[in-house]
C-alpha positions in Angstrom: 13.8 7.7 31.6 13.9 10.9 30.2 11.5 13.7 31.5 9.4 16.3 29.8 6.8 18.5 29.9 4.1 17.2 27.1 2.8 20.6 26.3 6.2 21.4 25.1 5.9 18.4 22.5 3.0 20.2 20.3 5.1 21.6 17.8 5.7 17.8 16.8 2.5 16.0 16.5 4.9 13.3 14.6 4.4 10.3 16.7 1.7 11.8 19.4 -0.9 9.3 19.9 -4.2 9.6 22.1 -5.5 7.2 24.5 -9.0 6.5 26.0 -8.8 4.6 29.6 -12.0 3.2 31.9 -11.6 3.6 35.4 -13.2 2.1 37.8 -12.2 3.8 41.4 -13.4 3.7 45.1 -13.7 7.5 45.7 -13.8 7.5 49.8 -10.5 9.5 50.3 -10.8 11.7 47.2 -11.6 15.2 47.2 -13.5 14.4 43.8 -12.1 13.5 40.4 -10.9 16.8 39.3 -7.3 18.1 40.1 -7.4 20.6 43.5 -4.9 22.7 44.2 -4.1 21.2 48.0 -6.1 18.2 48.5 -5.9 14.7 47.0 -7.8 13.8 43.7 -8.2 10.7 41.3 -7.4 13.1 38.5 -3.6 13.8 39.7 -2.8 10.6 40.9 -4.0 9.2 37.6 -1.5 11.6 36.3 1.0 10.5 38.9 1.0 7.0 37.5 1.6 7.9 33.3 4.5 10.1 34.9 5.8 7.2 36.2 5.7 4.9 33.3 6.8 7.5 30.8 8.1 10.7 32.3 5.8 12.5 30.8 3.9 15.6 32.9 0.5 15.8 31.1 -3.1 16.7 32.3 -5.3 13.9 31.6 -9.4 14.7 30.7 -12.5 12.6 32.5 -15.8 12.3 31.4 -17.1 13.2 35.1 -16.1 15.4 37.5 -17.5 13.2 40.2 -17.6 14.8 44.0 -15.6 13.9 46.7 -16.4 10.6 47.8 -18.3 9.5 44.8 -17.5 6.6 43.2 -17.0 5.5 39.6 -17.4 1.8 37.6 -17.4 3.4 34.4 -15.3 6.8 34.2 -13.5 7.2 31.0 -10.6 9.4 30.5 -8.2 10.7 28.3 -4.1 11.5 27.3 -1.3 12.4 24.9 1.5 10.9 24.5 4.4 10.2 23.0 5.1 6.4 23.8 5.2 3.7 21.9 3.7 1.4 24.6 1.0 -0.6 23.2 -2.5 0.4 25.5 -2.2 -3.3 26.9 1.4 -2.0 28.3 -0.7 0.8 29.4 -2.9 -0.9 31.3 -0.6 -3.4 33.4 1.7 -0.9 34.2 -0.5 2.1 35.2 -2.1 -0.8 37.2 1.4 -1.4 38.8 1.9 2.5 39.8 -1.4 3.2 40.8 -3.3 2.5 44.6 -5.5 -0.6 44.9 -8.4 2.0 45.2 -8.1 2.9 41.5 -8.0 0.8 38.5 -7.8 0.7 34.4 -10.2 -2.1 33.2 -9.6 -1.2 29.5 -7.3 0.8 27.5 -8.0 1.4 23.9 -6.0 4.3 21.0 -8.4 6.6 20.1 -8.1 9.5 17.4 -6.3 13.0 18.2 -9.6 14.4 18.7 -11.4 12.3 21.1 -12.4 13.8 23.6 -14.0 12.1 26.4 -16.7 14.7 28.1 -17.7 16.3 24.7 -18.0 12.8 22.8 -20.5 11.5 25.5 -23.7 11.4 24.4 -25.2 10.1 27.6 -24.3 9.3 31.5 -25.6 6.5 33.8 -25.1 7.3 37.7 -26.8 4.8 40.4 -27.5 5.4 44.1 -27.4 2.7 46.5 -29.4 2.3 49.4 -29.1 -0.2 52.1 -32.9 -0.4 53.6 -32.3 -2.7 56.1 -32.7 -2.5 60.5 -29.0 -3.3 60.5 -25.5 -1.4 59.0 -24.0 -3.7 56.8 -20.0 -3.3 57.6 -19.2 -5.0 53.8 -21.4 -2.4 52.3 -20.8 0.8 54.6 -18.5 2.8 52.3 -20.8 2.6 49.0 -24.3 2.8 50.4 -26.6 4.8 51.8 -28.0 3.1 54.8 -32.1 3.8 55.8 -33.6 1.6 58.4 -36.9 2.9 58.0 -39.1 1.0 55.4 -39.0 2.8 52.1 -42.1 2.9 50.2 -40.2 2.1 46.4 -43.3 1.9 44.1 -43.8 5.5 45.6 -40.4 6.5 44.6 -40.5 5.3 41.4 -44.1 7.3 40.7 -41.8 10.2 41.6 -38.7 9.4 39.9 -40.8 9.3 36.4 -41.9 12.7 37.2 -38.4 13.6 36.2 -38.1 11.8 32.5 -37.7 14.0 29.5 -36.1 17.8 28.8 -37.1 20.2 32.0 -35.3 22.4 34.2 -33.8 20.6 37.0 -32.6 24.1 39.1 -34.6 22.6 42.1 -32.0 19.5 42.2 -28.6 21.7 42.2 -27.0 24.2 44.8 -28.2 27.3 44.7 -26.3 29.9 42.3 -25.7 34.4 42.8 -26.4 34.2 39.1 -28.4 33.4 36.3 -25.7 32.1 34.3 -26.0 28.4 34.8 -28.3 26.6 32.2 -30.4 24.3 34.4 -32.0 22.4 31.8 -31.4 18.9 30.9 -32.4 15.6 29.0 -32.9 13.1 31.5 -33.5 9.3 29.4 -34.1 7.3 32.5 -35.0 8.1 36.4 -36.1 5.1 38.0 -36.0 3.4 41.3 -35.9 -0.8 41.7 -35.3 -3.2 44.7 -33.6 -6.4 45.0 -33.5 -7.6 48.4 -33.1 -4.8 50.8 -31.2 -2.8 48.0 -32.8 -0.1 46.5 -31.4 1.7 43.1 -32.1 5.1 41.8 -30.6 4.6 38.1 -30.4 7.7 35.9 -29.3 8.7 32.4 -29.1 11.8 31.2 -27.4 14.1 28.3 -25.7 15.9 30.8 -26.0 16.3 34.7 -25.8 19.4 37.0 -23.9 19.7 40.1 -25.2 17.5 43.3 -28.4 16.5 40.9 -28.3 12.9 41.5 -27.3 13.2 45.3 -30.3 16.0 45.4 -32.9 13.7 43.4 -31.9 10.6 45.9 -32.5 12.8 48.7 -35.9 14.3 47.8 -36.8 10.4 46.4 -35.7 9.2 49.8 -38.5 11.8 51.5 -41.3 10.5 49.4 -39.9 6.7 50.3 -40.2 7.7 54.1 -43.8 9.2 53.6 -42.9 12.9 54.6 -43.3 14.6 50.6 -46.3 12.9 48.8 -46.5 12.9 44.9 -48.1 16.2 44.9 -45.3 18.1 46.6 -42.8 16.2 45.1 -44.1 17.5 41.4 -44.6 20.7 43.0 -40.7 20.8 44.4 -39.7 19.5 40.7 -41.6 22.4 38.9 -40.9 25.4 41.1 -37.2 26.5 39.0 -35.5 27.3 42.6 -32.8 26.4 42.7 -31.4 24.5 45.3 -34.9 23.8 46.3 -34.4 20.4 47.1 -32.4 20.9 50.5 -32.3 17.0 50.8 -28.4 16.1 49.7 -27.7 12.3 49.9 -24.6 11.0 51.1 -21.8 10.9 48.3 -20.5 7.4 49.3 -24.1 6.1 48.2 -23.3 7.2 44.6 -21.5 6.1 41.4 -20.8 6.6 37.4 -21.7 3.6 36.1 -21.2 4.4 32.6 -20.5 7.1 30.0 -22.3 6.3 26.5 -20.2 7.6 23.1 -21.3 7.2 19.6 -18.7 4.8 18.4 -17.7 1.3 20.8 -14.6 2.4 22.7 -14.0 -1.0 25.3 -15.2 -4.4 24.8 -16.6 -5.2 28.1 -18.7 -3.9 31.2 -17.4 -6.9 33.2 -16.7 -4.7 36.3 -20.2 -3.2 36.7 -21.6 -7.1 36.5 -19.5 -8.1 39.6 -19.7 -5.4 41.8 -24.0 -5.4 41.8 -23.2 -9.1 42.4 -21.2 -9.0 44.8 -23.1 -5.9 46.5 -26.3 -8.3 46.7 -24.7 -11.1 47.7 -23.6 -8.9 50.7 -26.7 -7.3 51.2 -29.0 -10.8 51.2 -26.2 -11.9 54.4 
Protein backbone atom coordinates (compact mmCIF):
# COMPACT_ATOMS: atom_id res chain seq x y z
CA UNK A 1 0.00 0.00 0.00
CA UNK A 2 1.35 3.07 -1.06
CA UNK A 3 1.71 6.07 1.41
CA UNK A 4 1.02 9.79 1.08
CA UNK A 5 0.44 12.72 2.62
CA UNK A 6 -3.36 13.85 1.55
CA UNK A 7 -2.68 17.53 1.72
CA UNK A 8 -0.21 16.96 -1.08
CA UNK A 9 -3.17 15.47 -3.33
CA UNK A 10 -5.14 19.01 -3.62
CA UNK A 11 -3.80 19.98 -6.82
CA UNK A 12 -5.95 16.90 -8.08
CA UNK A 13 -9.35 17.02 -6.80
CA UNK A 14 -9.99 14.35 -9.80
CA UNK A 15 -11.18 11.38 -7.88
CA UNK A 16 -11.25 13.06 -4.06
CA UNK A 17 -14.31 12.09 -2.45
CA UNK A 18 -15.57 13.20 1.13
CA UNK A 19 -16.99 11.03 3.70
CA UNK A 20 -19.28 11.65 6.75
CA UNK A 21 -18.85 8.84 9.70
CA UNK A 22 -21.00 8.41 13.21
CA UNK A 23 -19.12 7.46 16.00
CA UNK A 24 -20.16 6.28 18.89
CA UNK A 25 -17.07 5.99 21.55
CA UNK A 26 -16.48 5.24 25.29
CA UNK A 27 -14.32 8.38 26.16
CA UNK A 28 -12.73 7.06 29.77
CA UNK A 29 -8.99 6.99 28.55
CA UNK A 30 -9.19 9.95 26.15
CA UNK A 31 -7.84 13.16 26.68
CA UNK A 32 -10.99 14.53 24.73
CA UNK A 33 -11.85 14.27 21.05
CA UNK A 34 -9.54 16.70 19.67
CA UNK A 35 -5.88 15.88 18.58
CA UNK A 36 -3.17 16.80 21.63
CA UNK A 37 0.14 17.08 21.06
CA UNK A 38 1.36 14.26 23.86
CA UNK A 39 -1.63 12.67 25.15
CA UNK A 40 -4.02 10.11 23.63
CA UNK A 41 -7.29 11.33 21.70
CA UNK A 42 -10.23 9.82 19.73
CA UNK A 43 -9.43 12.31 17.05
CA UNK A 44 -5.83 10.63 16.16
CA UNK A 45 -6.61 7.31 16.67
CA UNK A 46 -9.57 7.78 14.29
CA UNK A 47 -6.92 9.00 12.02
CA UNK A 48 -4.75 6.09 12.94
CA UNK A 49 -7.30 3.64 11.56
CA UNK A 50 -7.94 5.44 7.76
CA UNK A 51 -3.97 5.37 7.73
CA UNK A 52 -4.25 1.93 8.03
CA UNK A 53 -6.70 1.01 5.51
CA UNK A 54 -5.47 3.42 2.87
CA UNK A 55 -2.13 5.04 3.66
CA UNK A 56 -3.30 8.02 3.60
CA UNK A 57 -2.08 10.77 6.53
CA UNK A 58 -5.17 13.15 6.78
CA UNK A 59 -6.76 15.20 9.61
CA UNK A 60 -10.27 14.17 10.02
CA UNK A 61 -13.02 17.05 11.41
CA UNK A 62 -15.70 16.22 14.42
CA UNK A 63 -18.72 17.85 15.16
CA UNK A 64 -17.67 18.06 19.00
CA UNK A 65 -14.82 18.60 20.70
CA UNK A 66 -15.92 16.60 23.58
CA UNK A 67 -13.59 16.75 27.00
CA UNK A 68 -11.63 14.13 28.25
CA UNK A 69 -13.67 11.45 29.46
CA UNK A 70 -16.81 12.44 27.78
CA UNK A 71 -18.50 10.19 25.91
CA UNK A 72 -20.26 10.22 22.45
CA UNK A 73 -23.40 8.06 20.76
CA UNK A 74 -23.80 10.35 18.14
CA UNK A 75 -20.39 12.23 17.00
CA UNK A 76 -20.12 12.72 13.43
CA UNK A 77 -16.97 13.31 11.61
CA UNK A 78 -15.46 13.97 8.55
CA UNK A 79 -12.37 13.05 5.65
CA UNK A 80 -10.85 13.28 2.16
CA UNK A 81 -9.81 10.79 0.29
CA UNK A 82 -8.72 9.33 -2.45
CA UNK A 83 -10.04 5.61 -2.29
CA UNK A 84 -12.38 3.97 -4.11
CA UNK A 85 -13.66 1.91 -1.09
CA UNK A 86 -17.27 2.06 -1.05
CA UNK A 87 -18.33 3.76 2.76
CA UNK A 88 -19.67 0.17 3.66
CA UNK A 89 -15.76 -0.99 3.10
CA UNK A 90 -15.20 1.93 5.23
CA UNK A 91 -17.03 1.04 7.97
CA UNK A 92 -16.01 -2.83 8.42
CA UNK A 93 -12.61 -2.10 8.04
CA UNK A 94 -12.06 1.04 10.10
CA UNK A 95 -14.12 -1.17 12.54
CA UNK A 96 -11.26 -3.88 12.12
CA UNK A 97 -8.31 -1.25 12.96
CA UNK A 98 -9.82 0.60 15.50
CA UNK A 99 -10.07 -0.29 19.69
CA UNK A 100 -13.39 -1.92 20.94
CA UNK A 101 -13.79 1.50 22.82
CA UNK A 102 -14.55 3.32 19.50
CA UNK A 103 -16.90 2.55 16.77
CA UNK A 104 -18.41 3.57 13.16
CA UNK A 105 -22.24 2.92 13.20
CA UNK A 106 -22.79 4.52 9.76
CA UNK A 107 -20.73 5.73 6.95
CA UNK A 108 -22.32 7.62 4.25
CA UNK A 109 -20.44 10.05 0.87
CA UNK A 110 -21.12 13.40 1.40
CA UNK A 111 -20.40 16.49 -0.94
CA UNK A 112 -16.76 18.26 -1.01
CA UNK A 113 -18.11 20.75 1.11
CA UNK A 114 -19.69 19.12 4.06
CA UNK A 115 -18.57 20.07 6.75
CA UNK A 116 -19.52 18.49 9.91
CA UNK A 117 -19.37 21.32 12.86
CA UNK A 118 -20.44 24.19 10.54
CA UNK A 119 -23.39 22.09 8.91
CA UNK A 120 -24.91 21.38 12.41
CA UNK A 121 -27.74 23.12 13.17
CA UNK A 122 -28.24 21.69 16.58
CA UNK A 123 -26.53 19.41 19.41
CA UNK A 124 -28.14 17.03 21.91
CA UNK A 125 -25.81 16.10 25.11
CA UNK A 126 -27.34 14.03 28.09
CA UNK A 127 -26.03 13.66 31.68
CA UNK A 128 -26.60 10.63 33.62
CA UNK A 129 -27.12 10.35 37.11
CA UNK A 130 -27.25 7.25 39.16
CA UNK A 131 -29.49 8.45 42.36
CA UNK A 132 -29.40 5.41 44.11
CA UNK A 133 -27.83 4.40 48.10
CA UNK A 134 -25.62 1.97 46.15
CA UNK A 135 -22.58 2.37 43.20
CA UNK A 136 -23.72 0.47 40.45
CA UNK A 137 -20.29 -1.40 39.11
CA UNK A 138 -22.21 -1.94 35.37
CA UNK A 139 -22.91 1.76 35.31
CA UNK A 140 -19.73 3.34 37.17
CA UNK A 141 -17.81 4.61 34.03
CA UNK A 142 -20.94 6.68 32.37
CA UNK A 143 -22.76 7.94 35.36
CA UNK A 144 -22.70 10.23 37.78
CA UNK A 145 -23.52 8.62 41.06
CA UNK A 146 -25.68 10.77 44.02
CA UNK A 147 -26.96 8.85 46.91
CA UNK A 148 -28.75 11.60 48.32
CA UNK A 149 -32.48 11.91 47.14
CA UNK A 150 -32.64 14.39 44.34
CA UNK A 151 -35.55 16.56 44.24
CA UNK A 152 -36.18 16.23 40.00
CA UNK A 153 -39.36 18.27 39.60
CA UNK A 154 -37.10 20.96 41.28
CA UNK A 155 -34.49 20.49 38.76
CA UNK A 156 -36.60 20.58 35.98
CA UNK A 157 -38.30 24.16 37.32
CA UNK A 158 -34.59 25.10 37.08
CA UNK A 159 -33.51 23.66 33.99
CA UNK A 160 -36.41 25.61 32.06
CA UNK A 161 -35.00 28.66 33.42
CA UNK A 162 -32.35 28.07 30.78
CA UNK A 163 -34.59 27.65 27.44
CA UNK A 164 -34.33 30.26 24.74
CA UNK A 165 -31.20 32.82 23.47
CA UNK A 166 -29.30 34.19 26.84
CA UNK A 167 -25.92 34.48 27.96
CA UNK A 168 -24.69 31.39 29.53
CA UNK A 169 -21.03 33.01 30.87
CA UNK A 170 -22.09 31.75 34.39
CA UNK A 171 -22.00 27.97 32.94
CA UNK A 172 -18.37 28.17 31.36
CA UNK A 173 -14.65 28.62 32.87
CA UNK A 174 -13.80 31.72 33.58
CA UNK A 175 -11.92 33.76 30.64
CA UNK A 176 -8.73 37.03 30.97
CA UNK A 177 -10.83 38.37 28.14
CA UNK A 178 -13.78 39.58 26.75
CA UNK A 179 -13.40 37.81 23.57
CA UNK A 180 -15.52 34.85 23.98
CA UNK A 181 -19.23 35.22 22.85
CA UNK A 182 -21.16 33.68 25.66
CA UNK A 183 -24.42 33.70 24.18
CA UNK A 184 -26.41 30.84 22.96
CA UNK A 185 -29.77 29.27 21.67
CA UNK A 186 -30.57 26.61 23.99
CA UNK A 187 -33.94 24.44 22.29
CA UNK A 188 -34.33 22.12 25.22
CA UNK A 189 -32.96 21.92 28.99
CA UNK A 190 -34.84 19.49 30.87
CA UNK A 191 -34.41 16.98 33.57
CA UNK A 192 -36.56 13.31 33.68
CA UNK A 193 -36.35 10.13 35.80
CA UNK A 194 -36.84 6.59 35.09
CA UNK A 195 -36.12 4.46 37.87
CA UNK A 196 -33.26 5.80 39.91
CA UNK A 197 -31.81 7.39 36.59
CA UNK A 198 -32.07 10.93 36.26
CA UNK A 199 -31.36 12.78 32.65
CA UNK A 200 -30.44 16.31 32.00
CA UNK A 201 -31.15 16.40 28.15
CA UNK A 202 -30.07 19.58 26.21
CA UNK A 203 -30.11 20.99 22.77
CA UNK A 204 -28.69 23.79 21.68
CA UNK A 205 -27.32 25.85 18.49
CA UNK A 206 -24.06 25.73 19.85
CA UNK A 207 -22.49 24.95 23.41
CA UNK A 208 -19.65 26.66 25.38
CA UNK A 209 -16.91 24.97 27.12
CA UNK A 210 -17.82 22.73 30.33
CA UNK A 211 -21.71 24.21 29.93
CA UNK A 212 -23.40 21.05 30.23
CA UNK A 213 -21.00 19.55 33.02
CA UNK A 214 -21.49 23.30 34.77
CA UNK A 215 -25.52 23.22 34.29
CA UNK A 216 -25.51 19.46 35.77
CA UNK A 217 -23.62 20.66 38.53
CA UNK A 218 -25.56 23.69 39.58
CA UNK A 219 -28.98 21.37 38.66
CA UNK A 220 -27.51 18.81 40.94
CA UNK A 221 -27.34 21.70 43.97
CA UNK A 222 -30.98 22.69 43.55
CA UNK A 223 -31.82 18.57 43.40
CA UNK A 224 -29.90 18.37 46.91
CA UNK A 225 -31.88 21.42 48.36
CA UNK A 226 -28.73 23.71 48.94
CA UNK A 227 -29.64 26.56 45.71
CA UNK A 228 -33.48 27.16 45.62
CA UNK A 229 -35.19 28.52 42.38
CA UNK A 230 -34.41 31.97 43.39
CA UNK A 231 -30.61 31.63 43.48
CA UNK A 232 -30.45 29.45 40.84
CA UNK A 233 -32.18 32.28 38.36
CA UNK A 234 -30.08 34.61 40.12
CA UNK A 235 -26.70 32.41 39.41
CA UNK A 236 -28.16 32.08 35.67
CA UNK A 237 -28.51 35.95 35.16
CA UNK A 238 -25.50 37.33 36.83
CA UNK A 239 -22.97 37.18 33.20
CA UNK A 240 -19.91 35.90 35.45
CA UNK A 241 -18.46 33.83 34.10
CA UNK A 242 -17.51 30.74 35.57
CA UNK A 243 -20.05 31.56 38.18
CA UNK A 244 -21.27 28.24 38.41
CA UNK A 245 -18.20 26.63 40.38
CA UNK A 246 -20.23 23.23 40.44
CA UNK A 247 -18.44 21.04 37.46
CA UNK A 248 -20.02 17.54 37.11
CA UNK A 249 -18.01 14.65 36.53
CA UNK A 250 -17.15 14.09 32.63
CA UNK A 251 -17.83 10.31 32.71
CA UNK A 252 -21.64 11.29 33.51
CA UNK A 253 -21.88 12.98 30.06
CA UNK A 254 -22.41 12.25 26.38
CA UNK A 255 -23.19 13.59 22.61
CA UNK A 256 -26.09 12.05 21.84
CA UNK A 257 -26.68 13.58 18.63
CA UNK A 258 -25.64 16.31 16.05
CA UNK A 259 -28.78 17.63 14.01
CA UNK A 260 -27.89 18.79 10.03
CA UNK A 261 -30.32 20.11 7.54
CA UNK A 262 -30.28 17.30 5.16
CA UNK A 263 -30.59 13.16 6.44
CA UNK A 264 -26.94 11.99 6.61
CA UNK A 265 -27.44 8.13 8.36
CA UNK A 266 -30.48 6.05 8.40
CA UNK A 267 -30.60 5.03 11.93
CA UNK A 268 -30.17 6.09 15.76
CA UNK A 269 -30.16 2.37 16.65
CA UNK A 270 -27.12 2.78 19.04
CA UNK A 271 -28.65 5.55 21.26
CA UNK A 272 -31.94 3.06 21.63
CA UNK A 273 -29.72 0.27 23.18
CA UNK A 274 -27.55 1.83 25.29
CA UNK A 275 -30.61 3.89 27.41
CA UNK A 276 -31.93 0.33 27.39
CA UNK A 277 -29.48 -1.33 28.47
CA UNK A 278 -28.42 1.53 30.99
CA UNK A 279 -32.04 1.02 32.70
CA UNK A 280 -32.05 -2.31 32.67
CA UNK A 281 -28.82 -2.06 34.77
CA UNK A 282 -29.87 0.60 36.81
CA UNK A 283 -33.52 -1.22 37.86
CA UNK A 284 -30.94 -4.50 39.12
Amino acid sequence: MSTYNIKDRYSEPEGLRRLAALVEYDGTRYHGFQAQSKDNSVQETLEGAIYSLTGERLRINGAGRTDAGVHAQGQVVAFDTWSSHAPSVFLQALNYYLPEDISIKDAKEVSLDFDPRRWATSREYRYRILNSSNASPLLQGFVHHVRRPLDAEAMQDAARLLEGEMDFAPFTRAFSDGSVNTRRMVFRCSISRRADMVFLDMAASGFLNQQVRRTAGALLEVGLGRLDLHDFKALAECGKPGASAWVALAKGLSLMRVNYPISLFSSDESVDVLEHAILEASAI
